[in-house]
C-alpha positions as CSV (number, residue, x, y, z in Angstrom):
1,X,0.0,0.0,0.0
2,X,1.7,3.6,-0.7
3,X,1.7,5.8,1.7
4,X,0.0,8.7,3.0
5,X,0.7,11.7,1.6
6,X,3.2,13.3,3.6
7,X,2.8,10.3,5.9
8,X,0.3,12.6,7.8
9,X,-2.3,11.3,9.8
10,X,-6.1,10.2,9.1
11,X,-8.0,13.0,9.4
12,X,-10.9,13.4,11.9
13,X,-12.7,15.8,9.4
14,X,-11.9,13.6,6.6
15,X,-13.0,13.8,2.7
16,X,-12.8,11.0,0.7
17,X,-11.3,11.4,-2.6
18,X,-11.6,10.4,-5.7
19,X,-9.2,10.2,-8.9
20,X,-11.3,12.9,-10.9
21,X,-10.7,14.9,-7.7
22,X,-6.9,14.0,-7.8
23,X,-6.5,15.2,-11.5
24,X,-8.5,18.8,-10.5
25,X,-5.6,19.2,-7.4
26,X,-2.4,18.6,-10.5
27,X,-4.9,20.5,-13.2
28,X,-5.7,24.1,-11.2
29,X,-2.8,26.4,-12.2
30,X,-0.2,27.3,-8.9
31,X,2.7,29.1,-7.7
32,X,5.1,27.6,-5.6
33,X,6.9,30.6,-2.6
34,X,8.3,28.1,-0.2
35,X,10.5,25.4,-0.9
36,X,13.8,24.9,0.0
37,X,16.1,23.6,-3.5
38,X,18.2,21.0,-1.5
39,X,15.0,19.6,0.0
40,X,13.5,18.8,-4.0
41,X,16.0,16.5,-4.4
42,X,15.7,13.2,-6.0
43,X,16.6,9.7,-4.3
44,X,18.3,8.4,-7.8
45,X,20.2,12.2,-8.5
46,X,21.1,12.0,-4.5
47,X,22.5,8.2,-4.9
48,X,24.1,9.3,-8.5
49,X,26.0,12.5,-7.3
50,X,27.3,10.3,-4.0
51,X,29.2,8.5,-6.5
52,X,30.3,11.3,-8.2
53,X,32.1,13.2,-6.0
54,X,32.8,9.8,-3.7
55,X,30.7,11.3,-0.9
56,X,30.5,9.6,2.8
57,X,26.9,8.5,2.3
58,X,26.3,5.3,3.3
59,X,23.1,3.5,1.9
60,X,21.6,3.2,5.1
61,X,22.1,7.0,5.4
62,X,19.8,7.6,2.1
63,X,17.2,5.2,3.4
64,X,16.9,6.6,6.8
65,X,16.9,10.3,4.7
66,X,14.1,9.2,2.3
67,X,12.0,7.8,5.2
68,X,9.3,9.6,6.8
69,X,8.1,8.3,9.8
70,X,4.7,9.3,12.0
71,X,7.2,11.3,14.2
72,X,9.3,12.6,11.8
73,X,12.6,13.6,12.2
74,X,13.5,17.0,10.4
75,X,15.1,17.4,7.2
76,X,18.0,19.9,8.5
77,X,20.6,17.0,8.7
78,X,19.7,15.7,5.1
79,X,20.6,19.5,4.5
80,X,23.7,19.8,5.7
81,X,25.3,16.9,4.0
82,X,24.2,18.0,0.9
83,X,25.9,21.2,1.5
84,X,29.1,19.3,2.6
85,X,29.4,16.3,0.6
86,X,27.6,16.3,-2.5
87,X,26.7,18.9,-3.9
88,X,30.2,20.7,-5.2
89,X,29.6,22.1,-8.6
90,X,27.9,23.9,-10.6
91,X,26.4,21.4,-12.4
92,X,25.4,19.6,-10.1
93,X,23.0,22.6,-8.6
94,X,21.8,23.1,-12.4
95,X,20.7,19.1,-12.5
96,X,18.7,19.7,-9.0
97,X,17.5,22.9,-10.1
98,X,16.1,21.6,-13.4
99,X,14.9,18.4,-12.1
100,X,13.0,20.3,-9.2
101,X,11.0,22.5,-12.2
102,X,10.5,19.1,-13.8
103,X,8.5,17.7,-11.4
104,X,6.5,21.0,-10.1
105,X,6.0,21.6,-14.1
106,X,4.2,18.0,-14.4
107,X,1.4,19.0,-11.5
108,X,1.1,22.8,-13.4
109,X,3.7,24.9,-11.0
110,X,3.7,27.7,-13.3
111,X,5.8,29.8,-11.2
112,X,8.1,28.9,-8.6
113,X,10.5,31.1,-6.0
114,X,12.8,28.9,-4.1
115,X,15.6,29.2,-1.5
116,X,18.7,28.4,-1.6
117,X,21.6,28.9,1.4
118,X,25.0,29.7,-0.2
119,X,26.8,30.0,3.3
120,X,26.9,26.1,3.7
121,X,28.0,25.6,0.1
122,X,30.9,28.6,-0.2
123,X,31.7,27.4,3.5
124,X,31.8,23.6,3.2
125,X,31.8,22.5,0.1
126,X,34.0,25.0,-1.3
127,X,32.4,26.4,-4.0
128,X,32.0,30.1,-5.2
129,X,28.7,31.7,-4.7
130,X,28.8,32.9,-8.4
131,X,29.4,29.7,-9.6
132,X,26.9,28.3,-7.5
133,X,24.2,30.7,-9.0
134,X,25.7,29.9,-12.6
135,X,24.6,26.7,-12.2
136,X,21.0,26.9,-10.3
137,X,20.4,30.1,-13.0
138,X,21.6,27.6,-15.7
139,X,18.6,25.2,-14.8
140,X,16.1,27.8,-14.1
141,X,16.7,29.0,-18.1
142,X,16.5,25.4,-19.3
143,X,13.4,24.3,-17.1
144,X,11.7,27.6,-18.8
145,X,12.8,26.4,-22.4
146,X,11.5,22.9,-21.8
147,X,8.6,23.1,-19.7
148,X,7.3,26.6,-19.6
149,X,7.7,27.1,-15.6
150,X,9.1,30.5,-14.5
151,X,11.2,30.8,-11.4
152,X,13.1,32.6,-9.1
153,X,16.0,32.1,-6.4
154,X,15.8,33.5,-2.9
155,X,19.3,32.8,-1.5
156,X,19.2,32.5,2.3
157,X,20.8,33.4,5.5
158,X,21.8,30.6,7.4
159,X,20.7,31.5,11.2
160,X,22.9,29.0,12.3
161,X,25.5,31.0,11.4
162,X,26.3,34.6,12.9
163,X,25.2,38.0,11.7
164,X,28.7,38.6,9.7
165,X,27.7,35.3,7.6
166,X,24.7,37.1,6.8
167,X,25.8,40.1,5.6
168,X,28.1,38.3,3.3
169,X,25.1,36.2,1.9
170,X,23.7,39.5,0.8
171,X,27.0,41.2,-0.2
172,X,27.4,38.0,-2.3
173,X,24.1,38.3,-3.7
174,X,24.7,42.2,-4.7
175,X,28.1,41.3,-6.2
176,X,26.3,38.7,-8.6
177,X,23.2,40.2,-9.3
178,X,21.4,38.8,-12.3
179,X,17.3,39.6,-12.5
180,X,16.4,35.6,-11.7
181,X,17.9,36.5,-7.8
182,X,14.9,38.4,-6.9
183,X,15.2,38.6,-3.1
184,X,17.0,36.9,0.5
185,X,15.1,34.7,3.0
186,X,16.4,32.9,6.3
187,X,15.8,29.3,7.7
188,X,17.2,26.5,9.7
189,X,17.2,26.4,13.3
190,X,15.3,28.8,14.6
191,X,14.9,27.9,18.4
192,X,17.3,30.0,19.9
193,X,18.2,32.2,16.8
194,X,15.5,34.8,16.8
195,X,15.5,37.5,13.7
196,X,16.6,40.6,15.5
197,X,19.8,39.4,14.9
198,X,19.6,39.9,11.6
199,X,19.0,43.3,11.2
200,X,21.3,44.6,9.5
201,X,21.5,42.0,6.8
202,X,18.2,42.9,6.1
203,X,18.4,46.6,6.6
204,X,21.1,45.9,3.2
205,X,19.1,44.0,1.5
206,X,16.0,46.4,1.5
207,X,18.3,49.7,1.2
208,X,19.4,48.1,-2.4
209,X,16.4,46.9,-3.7
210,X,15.9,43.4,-2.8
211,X,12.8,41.5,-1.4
212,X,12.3,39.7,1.8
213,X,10.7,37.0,3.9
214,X,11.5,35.0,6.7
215,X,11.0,31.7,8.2
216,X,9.3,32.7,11.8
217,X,7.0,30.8,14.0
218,X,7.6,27.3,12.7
219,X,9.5,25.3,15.9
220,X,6.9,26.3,18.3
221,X,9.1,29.5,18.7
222,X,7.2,32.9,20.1
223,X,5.0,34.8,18.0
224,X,7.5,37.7,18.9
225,X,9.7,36.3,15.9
226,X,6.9,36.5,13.5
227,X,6.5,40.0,15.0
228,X,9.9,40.9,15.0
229,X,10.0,39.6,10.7
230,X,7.2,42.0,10.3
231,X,7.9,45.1,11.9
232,X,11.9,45.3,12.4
233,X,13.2,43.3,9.5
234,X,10.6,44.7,7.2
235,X,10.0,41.3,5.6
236,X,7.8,41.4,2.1
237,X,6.2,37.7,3.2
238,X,6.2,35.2,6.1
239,X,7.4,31.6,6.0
240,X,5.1,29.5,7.9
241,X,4.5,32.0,10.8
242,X,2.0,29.4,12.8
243,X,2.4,30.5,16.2
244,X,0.8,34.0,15.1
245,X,-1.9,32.6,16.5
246,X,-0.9,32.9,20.0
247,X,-1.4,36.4,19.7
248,X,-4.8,37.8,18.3
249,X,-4.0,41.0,18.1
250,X,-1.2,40.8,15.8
251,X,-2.8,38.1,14.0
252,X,-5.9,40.6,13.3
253,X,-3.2,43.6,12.4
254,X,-1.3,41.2,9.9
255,X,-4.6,40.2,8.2
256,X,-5.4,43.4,7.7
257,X,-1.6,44.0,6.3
258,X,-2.4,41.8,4.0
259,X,0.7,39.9,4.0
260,X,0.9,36.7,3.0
261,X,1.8,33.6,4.6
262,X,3.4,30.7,2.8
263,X,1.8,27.5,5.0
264,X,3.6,24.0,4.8
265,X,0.1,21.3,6.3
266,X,3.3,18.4,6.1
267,X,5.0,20.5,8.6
268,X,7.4,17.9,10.3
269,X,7.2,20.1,13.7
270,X,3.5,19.3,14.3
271,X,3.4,15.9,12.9
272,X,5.8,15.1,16.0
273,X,4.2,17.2,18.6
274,X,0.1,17.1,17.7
275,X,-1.7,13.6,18.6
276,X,-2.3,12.0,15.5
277,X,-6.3,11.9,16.6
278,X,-6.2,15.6,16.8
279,X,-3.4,16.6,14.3
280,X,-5.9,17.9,11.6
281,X,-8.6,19.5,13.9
282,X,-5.6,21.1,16.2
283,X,-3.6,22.0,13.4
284,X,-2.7,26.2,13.4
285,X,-3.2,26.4,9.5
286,X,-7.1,26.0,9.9
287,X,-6.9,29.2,12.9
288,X,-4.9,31.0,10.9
289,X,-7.5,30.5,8.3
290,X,-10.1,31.6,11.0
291,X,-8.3,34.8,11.8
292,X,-8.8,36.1,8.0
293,X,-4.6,35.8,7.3
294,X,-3.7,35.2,3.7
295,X,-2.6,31.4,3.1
296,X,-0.7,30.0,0.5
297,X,0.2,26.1,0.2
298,X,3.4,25.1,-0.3
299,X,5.5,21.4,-0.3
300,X,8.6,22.9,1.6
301,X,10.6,19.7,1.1
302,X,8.7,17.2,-1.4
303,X,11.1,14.8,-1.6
304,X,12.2,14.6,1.7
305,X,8.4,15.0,3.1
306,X,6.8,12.5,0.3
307,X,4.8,15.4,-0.7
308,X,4.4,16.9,-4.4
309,X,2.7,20.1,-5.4
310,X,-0.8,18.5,-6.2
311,X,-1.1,16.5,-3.0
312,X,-0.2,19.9,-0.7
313,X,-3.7,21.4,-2.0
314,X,-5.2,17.9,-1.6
315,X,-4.4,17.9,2.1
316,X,-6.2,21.2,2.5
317,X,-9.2,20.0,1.1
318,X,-9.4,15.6,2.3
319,X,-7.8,16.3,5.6
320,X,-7.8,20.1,7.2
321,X,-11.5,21.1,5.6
322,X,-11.1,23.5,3.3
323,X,-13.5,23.7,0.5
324,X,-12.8,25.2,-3.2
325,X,-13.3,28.7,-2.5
326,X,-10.9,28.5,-0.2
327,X,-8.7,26.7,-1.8
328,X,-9.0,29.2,-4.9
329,X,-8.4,32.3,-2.7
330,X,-5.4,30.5,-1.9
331,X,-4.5,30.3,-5.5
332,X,-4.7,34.0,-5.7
333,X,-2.8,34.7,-2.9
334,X,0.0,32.5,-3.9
335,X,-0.1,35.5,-7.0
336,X,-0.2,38.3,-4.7
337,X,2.5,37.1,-2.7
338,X,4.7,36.1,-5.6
339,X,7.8,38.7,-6.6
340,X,6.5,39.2,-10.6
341,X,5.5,42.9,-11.8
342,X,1.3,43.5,-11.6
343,X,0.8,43.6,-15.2
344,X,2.3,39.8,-15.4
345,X,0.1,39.0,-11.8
346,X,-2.9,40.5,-13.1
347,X,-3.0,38.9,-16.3
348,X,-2.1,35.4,-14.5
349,X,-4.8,36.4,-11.9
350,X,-7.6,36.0,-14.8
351,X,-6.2,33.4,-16.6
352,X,-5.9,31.3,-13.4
353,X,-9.0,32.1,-12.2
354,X,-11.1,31.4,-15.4
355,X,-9.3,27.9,-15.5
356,X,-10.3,26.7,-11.5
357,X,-13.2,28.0,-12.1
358,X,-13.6,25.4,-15.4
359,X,-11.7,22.5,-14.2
360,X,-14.4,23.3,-11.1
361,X,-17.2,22.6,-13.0
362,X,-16.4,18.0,-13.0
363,X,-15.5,18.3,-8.9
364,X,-18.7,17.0,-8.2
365,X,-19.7,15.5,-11.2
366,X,-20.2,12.5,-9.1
367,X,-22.5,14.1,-6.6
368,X,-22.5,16.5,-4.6
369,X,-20.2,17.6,-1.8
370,X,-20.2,15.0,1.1
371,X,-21.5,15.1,4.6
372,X,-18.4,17.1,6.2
373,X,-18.1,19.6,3.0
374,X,-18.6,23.6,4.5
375,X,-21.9,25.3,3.1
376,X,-19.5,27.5,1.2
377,X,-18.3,24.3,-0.7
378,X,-21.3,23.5,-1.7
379,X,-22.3,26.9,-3.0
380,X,-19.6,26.2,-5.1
381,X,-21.2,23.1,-6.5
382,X,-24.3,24.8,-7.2
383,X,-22.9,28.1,-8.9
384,X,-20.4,25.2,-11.2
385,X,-22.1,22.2,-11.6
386,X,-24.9,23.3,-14.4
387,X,-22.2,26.6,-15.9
């Protein structure tokens, strides 16, 4: 039997469904804002460049990588020894890169914008950050020839790392600059490395132009981080940013911001600390939902969390309750929260619209919603089913 997507949990508020329903979550058009490149890549490319470059990587290593448990470890180690052992050219980050747009190209990723931390590669593996780009910028331009999928890189600060490493990640980036770079992020471990130490890398990144966002609020940590993302390092968007729901008040004043918040539902964090009888109902995504923030589904990790494009909006739908015009305002906030120019947003904004609104219309065409399906959902069905 394959297993769950994501290996989540069953679902207390579960919807069955069916393979018509499957082929409408890879049809509807999306944009992909949070995934981390190292984390897309495959088993075989993982096994083929441990050869290559005659990497400590044992076999048992890759297994225990490539399998997701009910508790689930995180992905940070798998991370790391991609940074120090494997991944040491250029081409090697143009094969991941390429092969990552492959697959979110086959479940209709029409845009992507992915991170990448080039403190772990210059540091580690010992490779240039400009030829690093070369090569991730190499893939990005053939993934668009071949498939049609535009993207973008966000290089990241490592937190692990101090405040001087940052800074050089965005001195690097402003050295380098070429128009697919579009903007910095942060990630890994953010227990006990908040974002106010980060100012100033920011402050440089903003004074010359550059977007941001920042993971916050994903390990359990304070709502003061995603605070702290918003209002001191200025950030453009917020990576996961679940524990904003702590806090009401600033949950109410960033929903009215408008900001947009780029959800992961496979989340390894509350896979391991959620029951698995309440993980879905408990689960912060569907109060963040409550307190009118601006969602956006993303797969983080798909290799590494057994998770593609098409089955992150399935689990919104089959597991945490959201119904299709939900699920479609999500679509539109994965636009407004993308870093394109309006005119390209607004014309992607109609032609994605018009097409979930088509591919809505054989949803249902085997009956109506079920039992657990919102009242909203079924509005749906009756505005689509007789267009």
């Amino acid at each position: 039997m394959p297993r769950a997507i994501g290996n989540i949990p069953a679902s207390a508020i579960a919807r069955p469904v069916n393979d018509q329903q499957r082929r409408f979550f890879r049809s509807i058009p999306k944009a992909e804002l949070h995934c981390h490149l190292l984390g897309t890549i495959r088993r075989a490319t993982f096994e083929d460049l441990v050869r290559k470059h005659d990497a400590p990587v044992s076999s048992a290593e890759l297994d225990a990588l490539y399998t997701r448990t009910s508790r689930p470890v995180g992905v940070l180690h798998a991370l790391r020894i991609l940074e120090r052992h494997v991944l040491k050219a250029p081409e090697d980050f143009r094969r991941i890169t390429f092969e990552y747009l492959q697959d979110a190209a086959s479940e209709n990723v029409r845009h992507a914008e992915f991170f990448w931390n080039p403190t772990g590669t210059v540091r580690d593996a010992g490779l240039r950050y400009d030829r690093a780009q070369e090569g991730i910028v190499s893939g990005i331009h053939a993934a668009k020839r071949a498939f049609g999928i535009s993207a973008g890189l966000i290089p990241s600060i490592d937190r692990e790392a101090d405040g001087a490493a940052a800074i050089e990640v965005v001195e690097h980036v402003l050295a380098h600059r070429v128009p697919e770079v579009i903007g910095i992020g942060i990630d890994y471990r953010e227990t006990d490395r908040p974002p106010e130490l980060f100012v100033e890398a920011y402050r440089l990144a903003r004074s010359n132009g550059l977007k941001t966002t920042a993971h916050a609020g994903e390990f359990g940590t304070s709502w003061r981080n995603v605070a702290t993302a918003v209002d001191v390092l200025g950030v453009d968007r917020i990576d996961h940013g679940y524990t904003v729901v702590d806090n009401p008040d600033l949950a109410a004043r960033l929903a009215a911001s408008g900001i947009i918040f780029t959800i992961v539902p496979t989340n390894s964090y509350y896979l391991r600390t959620l029951s698995p009888e309440r993980w879905a109902i408990d689960h912060p995504i569907r109060r963040m939902s409550e307190l009118g923030l601006k969602l956006h589904p993303n797969t983080d990790d798909p290799t590494l969390h057994n998770v593609s494009p098409a089955g992150t909006w399935e689990i919104l739908y089959s597991h945490l309750g959201f119904d299709l015009a939900a699920l479609r305002t999500m679509m539109t906030n994965g636009l407004a929260g993308a870093w394109i120019d309006d005119a390209k947003r607004g014309e992607l904004e109609r032609e994605w619209g018009a097409t979930f609104d088509r591919l809505a219309v054989d949803f249902y065409s085997g009956g109506r919603p079920d039992r657990v399906s919102s009242m909203v959902d079924a509005t749906v069905y009756n505005n689509t089913a007789h267009v």
